[in-house]
N, C-alpha and C positions, 0 to 999 in steps of 0.2 A: 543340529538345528534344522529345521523343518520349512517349509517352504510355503504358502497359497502354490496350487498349480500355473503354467506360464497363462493360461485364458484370462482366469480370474485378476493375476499381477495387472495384465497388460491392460483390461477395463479399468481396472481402480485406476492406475497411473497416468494412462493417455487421456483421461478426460478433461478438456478442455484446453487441449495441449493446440498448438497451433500449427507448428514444424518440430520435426525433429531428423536429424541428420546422423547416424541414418537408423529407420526402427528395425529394418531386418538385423543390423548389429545388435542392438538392443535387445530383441527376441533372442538372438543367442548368449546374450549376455546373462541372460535371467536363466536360459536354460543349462547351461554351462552351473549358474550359483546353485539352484536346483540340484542338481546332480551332485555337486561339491559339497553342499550344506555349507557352503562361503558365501555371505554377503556381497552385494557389488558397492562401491563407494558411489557415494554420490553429494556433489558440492551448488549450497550456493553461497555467494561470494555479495558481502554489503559493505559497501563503502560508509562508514557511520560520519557523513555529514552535516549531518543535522538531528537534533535531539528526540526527534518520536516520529514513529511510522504511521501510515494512515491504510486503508482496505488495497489499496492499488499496489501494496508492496507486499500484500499477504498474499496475492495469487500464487505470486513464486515460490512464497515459505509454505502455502500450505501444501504444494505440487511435492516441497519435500519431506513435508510429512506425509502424502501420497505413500513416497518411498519407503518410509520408516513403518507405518502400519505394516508396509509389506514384508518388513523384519528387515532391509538392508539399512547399511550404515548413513545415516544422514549425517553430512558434514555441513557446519554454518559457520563459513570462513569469515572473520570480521577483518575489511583490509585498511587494518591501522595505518599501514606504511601508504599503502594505493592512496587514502583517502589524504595523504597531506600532499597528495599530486592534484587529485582531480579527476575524474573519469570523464574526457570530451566528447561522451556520444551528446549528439545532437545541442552540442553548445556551439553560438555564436561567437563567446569568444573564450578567453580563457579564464580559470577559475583563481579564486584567490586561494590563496593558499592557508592550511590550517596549521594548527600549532597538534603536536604531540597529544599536550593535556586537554584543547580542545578534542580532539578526535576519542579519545579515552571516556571523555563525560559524555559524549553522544552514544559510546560505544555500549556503557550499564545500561541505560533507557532501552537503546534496543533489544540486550538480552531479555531485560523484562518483558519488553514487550510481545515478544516470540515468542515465550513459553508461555506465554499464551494459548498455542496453537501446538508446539511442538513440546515433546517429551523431554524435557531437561536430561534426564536421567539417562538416555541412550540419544543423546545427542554430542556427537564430536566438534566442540569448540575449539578453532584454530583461531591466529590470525596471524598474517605474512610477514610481519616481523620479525616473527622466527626466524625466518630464513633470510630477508632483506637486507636487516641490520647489521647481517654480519657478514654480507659480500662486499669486497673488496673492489675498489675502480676497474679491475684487471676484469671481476664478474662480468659487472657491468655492461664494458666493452664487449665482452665475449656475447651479453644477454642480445646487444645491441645487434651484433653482428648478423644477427639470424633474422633480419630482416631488412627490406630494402624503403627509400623513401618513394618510390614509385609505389609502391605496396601500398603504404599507407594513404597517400593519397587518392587510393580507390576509394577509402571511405568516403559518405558522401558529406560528412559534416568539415572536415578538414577539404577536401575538396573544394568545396565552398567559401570557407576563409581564404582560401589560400588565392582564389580569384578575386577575391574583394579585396584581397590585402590586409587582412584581418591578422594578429600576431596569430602564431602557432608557436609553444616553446618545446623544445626539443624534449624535457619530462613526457608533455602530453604523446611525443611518438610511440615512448616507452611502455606508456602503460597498455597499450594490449599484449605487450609482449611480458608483462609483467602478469597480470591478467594470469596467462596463456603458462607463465612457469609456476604461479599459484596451484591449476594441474599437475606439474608435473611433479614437483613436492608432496602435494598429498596423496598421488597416484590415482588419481579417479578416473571412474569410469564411465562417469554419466556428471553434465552439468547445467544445470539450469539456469536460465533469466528470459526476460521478456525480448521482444523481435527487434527490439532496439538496438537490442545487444549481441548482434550475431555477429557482428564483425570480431568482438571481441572474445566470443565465447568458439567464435572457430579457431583463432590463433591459442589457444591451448590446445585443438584436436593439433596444429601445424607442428609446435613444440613441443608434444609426448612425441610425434616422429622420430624429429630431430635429436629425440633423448633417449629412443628407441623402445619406449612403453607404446600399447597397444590404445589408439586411438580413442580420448571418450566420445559416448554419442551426448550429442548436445541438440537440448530439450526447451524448446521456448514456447512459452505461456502468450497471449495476446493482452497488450494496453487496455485498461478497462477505463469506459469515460465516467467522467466524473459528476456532479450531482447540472451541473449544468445540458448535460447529454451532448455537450461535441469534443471540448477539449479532454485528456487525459487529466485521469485525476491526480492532482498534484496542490502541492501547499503555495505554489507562486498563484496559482488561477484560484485558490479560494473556495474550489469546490470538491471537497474531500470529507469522508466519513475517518474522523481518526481514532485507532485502536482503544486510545486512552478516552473515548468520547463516554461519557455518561450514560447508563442504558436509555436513559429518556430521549437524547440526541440523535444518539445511532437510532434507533429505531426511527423518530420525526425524520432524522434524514435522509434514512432508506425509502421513507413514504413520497421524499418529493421526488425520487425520479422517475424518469420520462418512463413512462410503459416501455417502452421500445426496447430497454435495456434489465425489462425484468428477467429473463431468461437466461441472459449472459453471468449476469445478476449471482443467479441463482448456481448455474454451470462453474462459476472462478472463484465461487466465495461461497459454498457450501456445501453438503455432502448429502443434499436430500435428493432421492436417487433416482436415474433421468428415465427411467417411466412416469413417475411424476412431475419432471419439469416439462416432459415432452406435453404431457396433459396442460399441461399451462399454460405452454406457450399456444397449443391448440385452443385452449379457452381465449385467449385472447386476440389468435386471430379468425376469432367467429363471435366479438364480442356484442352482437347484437342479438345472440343467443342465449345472453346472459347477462340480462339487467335489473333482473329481481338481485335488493339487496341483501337477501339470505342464503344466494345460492354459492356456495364456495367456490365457484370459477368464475365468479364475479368479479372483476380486476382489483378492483379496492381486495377484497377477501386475498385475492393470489398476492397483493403487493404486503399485506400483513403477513402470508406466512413467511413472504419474504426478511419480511424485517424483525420477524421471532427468530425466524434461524440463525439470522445473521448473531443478535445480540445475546442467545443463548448459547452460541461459540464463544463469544469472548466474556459473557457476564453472566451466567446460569439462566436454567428455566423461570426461577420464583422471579429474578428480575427482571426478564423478558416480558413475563405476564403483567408486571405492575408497569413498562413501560408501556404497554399495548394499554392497558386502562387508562395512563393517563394522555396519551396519545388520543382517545376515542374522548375523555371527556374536556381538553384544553381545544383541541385541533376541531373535531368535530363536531362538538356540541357546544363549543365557545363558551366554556364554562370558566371560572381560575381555580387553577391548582391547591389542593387543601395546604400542601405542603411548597411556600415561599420564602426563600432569602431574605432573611433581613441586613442591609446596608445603611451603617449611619455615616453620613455627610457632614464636614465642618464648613461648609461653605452653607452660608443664605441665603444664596442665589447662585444660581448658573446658567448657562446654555442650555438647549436641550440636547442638541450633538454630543458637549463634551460630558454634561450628565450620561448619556448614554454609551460614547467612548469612555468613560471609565467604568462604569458597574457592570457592564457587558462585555469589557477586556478586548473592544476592535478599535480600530483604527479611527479618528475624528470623519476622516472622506467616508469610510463606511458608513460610520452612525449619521451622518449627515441623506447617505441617500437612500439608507432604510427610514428615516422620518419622510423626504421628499415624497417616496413611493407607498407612506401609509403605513408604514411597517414598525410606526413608534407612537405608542398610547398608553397616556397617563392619568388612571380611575377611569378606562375606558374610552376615552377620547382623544382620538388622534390628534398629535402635534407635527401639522403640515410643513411648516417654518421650523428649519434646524435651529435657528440663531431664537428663535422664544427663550424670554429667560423665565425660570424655571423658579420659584420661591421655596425653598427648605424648611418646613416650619418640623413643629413637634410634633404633629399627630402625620401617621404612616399616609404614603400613598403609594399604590401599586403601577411601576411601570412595567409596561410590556415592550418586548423586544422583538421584534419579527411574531410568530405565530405560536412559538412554545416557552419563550424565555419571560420567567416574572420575577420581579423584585420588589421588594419595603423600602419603602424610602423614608428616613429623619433625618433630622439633625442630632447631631453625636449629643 
C-alpha cells in the first residue's frame, strides 16, 4: 500500500487542529507507516447519548476522515458500555444513567449519520463492550488501581463539584480510565476529540504505558460556537446546524452566523482549501473594500460559499443550489416559497403560540417569544400577542415561522 508523502499527510491532517501532544511523534509515526506500507490506527470514541448529531460533533469525525483519505485506519469506537456511565467532562453534576436499548437506538442514528462524512467501507466499527462486558470485578479493581483519587481530582470539572459538595459517584472516576483502556484494546496510535477532552484522551496515552504499547499521540480539534456566536454549539443552548437538517435549514442557518466566525467556519467544517479561506478571511477584514454586491468577497457572497459547501457535504451539489435559490428568494427578497407544507388542524381555534408550538415542532416558551420578537406572521402579518386566538376555518392560510419556515393551515 502506498502512501501521500509525510508534507502532504501532515497539511491535510493538521488543519485546524488545535493541540496535539506530541506532533514530532506523530511525524514519525506517519514516517515509520510510510516506509512499512502499515497504516497507523487512529480512534474516535462517541458516547451515543442522544439520538442525532449536529456540525460541532463533525469537526472531530471529519479530522478522522482527514486520516482515512490519507489511507490509515479510521476507527469510530461507539461507547455503548461508557455511555450508560456518563462522560463528566464539564458537568455540574452527575448524569442519569441510560439503559442498554436506550444507548443501542441512539447508537444507528449516529452511524447514519457519520457516513455521511466517512467511508463506511473502510471504516473499523468498534464498541467497548467488547471488552467491558466481559471483565470481571477482579478487572475492574485492577482498571481502578492504575490510578489515584488525587489524580483525578486535577480535573477541573470534579474539582469543582467536589468544593461545592456536589455528588461525584465513583463510575464517574472510572471513566477516563476506561476511556484510556478503550486505547489500549484497540491499540491505537493517534486519538482524537475536542480540548474538552484532554484529560481524558491523555489517560489513554498513561494506560498504553502502563500496558506497555507505545504511547498514542492525541489530536484535539477546537469547540466551534454555535449559531448564537458565544456558546459552544450544542442542542441544550438551541443554537446548532443539525446533520439531519434539511438543505434549506443548513444553509438559512449557516447564513445567520456572525461573520466573525466565517473562517473558522470554513477551517473545521470543510475542505475548501486555505488559500482560499485565507482570501476570505482577508476580504473581510478589509470589508470596506468590498461593498459592491456582485463582488465575490463580498461577505454576503463569502458567507454563501460558506453555506454551499457546508450543505453539498452532507446533501449534494443540485440541492445546495436549490437551497441557495431558495434562501435568496424567501430570506432575501421576502418572497413565499413555491413549494409549502400543508397541515390540517382539527381544532377551530387556538392560540397562536400553541398553533405555532405544534406545526413548527418547538417548544410553547419558544413559539411564544418568536411571536413576541415578530418572528411569527400569518398571510403576512405579524401576530405580536402569543395568546391571539387564532380561528381554523377551510380555506388555507400561510404561517410563517422565524424567516424561512412556511406552512398551510385548515381545518382537517
Amino acid at each position: 500500500m502506498s502512501f501521500p508523502d509525510l508534507e502532504t499527510q501532515m497539511r491535510h491532517i493538521m488543519r485546524g487542529v488545535e493541540e496535539t501532544i506530541h506532533e514530532e511523534e506523530l511525524r514519525k509515526m506517519i514516517t515509520k507507516s510510510i516506509e512499512s506500507k502499515v497504516p497507523i490506527r487512529v480512534k474516535l470514541g462517541v458516547d451515543p447519548t442522544a439520538s442525532d448529531i449536529h456540525l460541532g460533533h463533525m469537526v472531530t469525525i471529519r479530522k478522522l476522515k482527514h486520516f482515512q483519505d490519507m489511507g490509515h485506519v479510521a476507527i469510530f469506537l461507539i461507547g455503548d458500555f461508557t455511555a450508560r456511565i456518563g462522560d463528566p467532562t464539564e458537568r455540574n453534576e452527575a448524569r442519569l444513567r441510560l439503559t442498554k436499548e436506550q444507548v443501542w437506538d441512539h447508537a444507528k442514528n449516529y452511524t447514519r449519520q457519520v457516513f455521511k462524512i466517512l467511508d463506511e467501507q473502510k471504516t473499523e466499527i468498534r464498541n467497548n463492550g467488547e471488552w467491558f462486558d466481559a471483565m470481571s470485578f477482579a478487572d475492574c479493581l485492577d482498571l481502578a488501581y492504575r490510578s489515584t483519587v488525587a489524580r483525578m481530582l486535577e480535573r477541573n470539572d470534579f474539582e469543582k463539584r467536589f468544593k461545592e459538595g456536589s455528588p461525584i459517584s465513583i463510575t464517574e472516576f472510572l471513566y477516563p480510565l476506561m476511556q484510556g483502556y478503550d486505547s489500549v484494546a484497540l491499540k491505537c496510535h493517534v486519538e482524537l476529540g475536542g480540548t474538552d477532552q484532554k484529560f481524558n484522551l491523555l489517560s489513554g496515552r498513561d494506560m498504553q504505558i502502563q500496558f506497555g504499547q507505545e504511547p498514542q499521540v492525541v489530536m484535539m480539534t477546537p469547540l466551534i460556537e454555535g449559531l448564537d456566536g458565544a456558546k459552544k454549539m450544542s442542542k441544550t443552548e438551541r443554537n446548532y446546524i443539525a446533520v439531519d437538517d434539511s438543505p434549506e435549514d443548513m444553509f438559512g442557518k449557516t447564513m445567520s452566523i456572525q461573520d466573525d466566525l466565517i473562517v473558522k467556519y470554513f477551517t473545521l467544517l470543510t475542505d475548501v482549501n486555505e488559500r482560499e479561506v485565507q482570501q476570505y478571511g482577508s476580504a473581510l477584514g478589509e470589508v470596506e473594500k468590498h461593498q459592491d454586491a456582485n463582488d465575490p468577497l463580498h461577505p454576503m457572497s463569502i458567507k454563501k460559499a460558506l453555506a454551499r459547501s457546508i450543505v453539498i457535504e452532507y446533501h449534494g451539489i443540485q440541492e445546495a443550489r436549490q437551497a441557495e435559490e431558495n434562501f435568496e428568494k424567501v430570506v432575501q427578497r421576502k418572497e413565499i416559497p413555491d413549494e409549502i407544507p400543508l397541515v390540517s388542524m382539527s381544532e377551530e381555534s387556538i392560540a397562536a403560540y400553541e398553533l405555532v408550538a405544534s406545526v413548527a415542532q418547538i417548544s410553547k416558551a419558544e413559539a411564544k417569544r418568536l411571536a413576541q420578537q415578530g418572528g411569527v406572521k400569518i398571510d403576512g402579518e405579524k401576530v405580536s400577542d402569543p395568546a391571539n386566538v387564532i380561528s381554523i376555518g377551510a380555506n388555507e392560510m400561510i404561517l410563517q415561522v422565524g424567516k424561512r419556515k412556511f406552512f398551510r393551515i385548515k381545518r382537517a
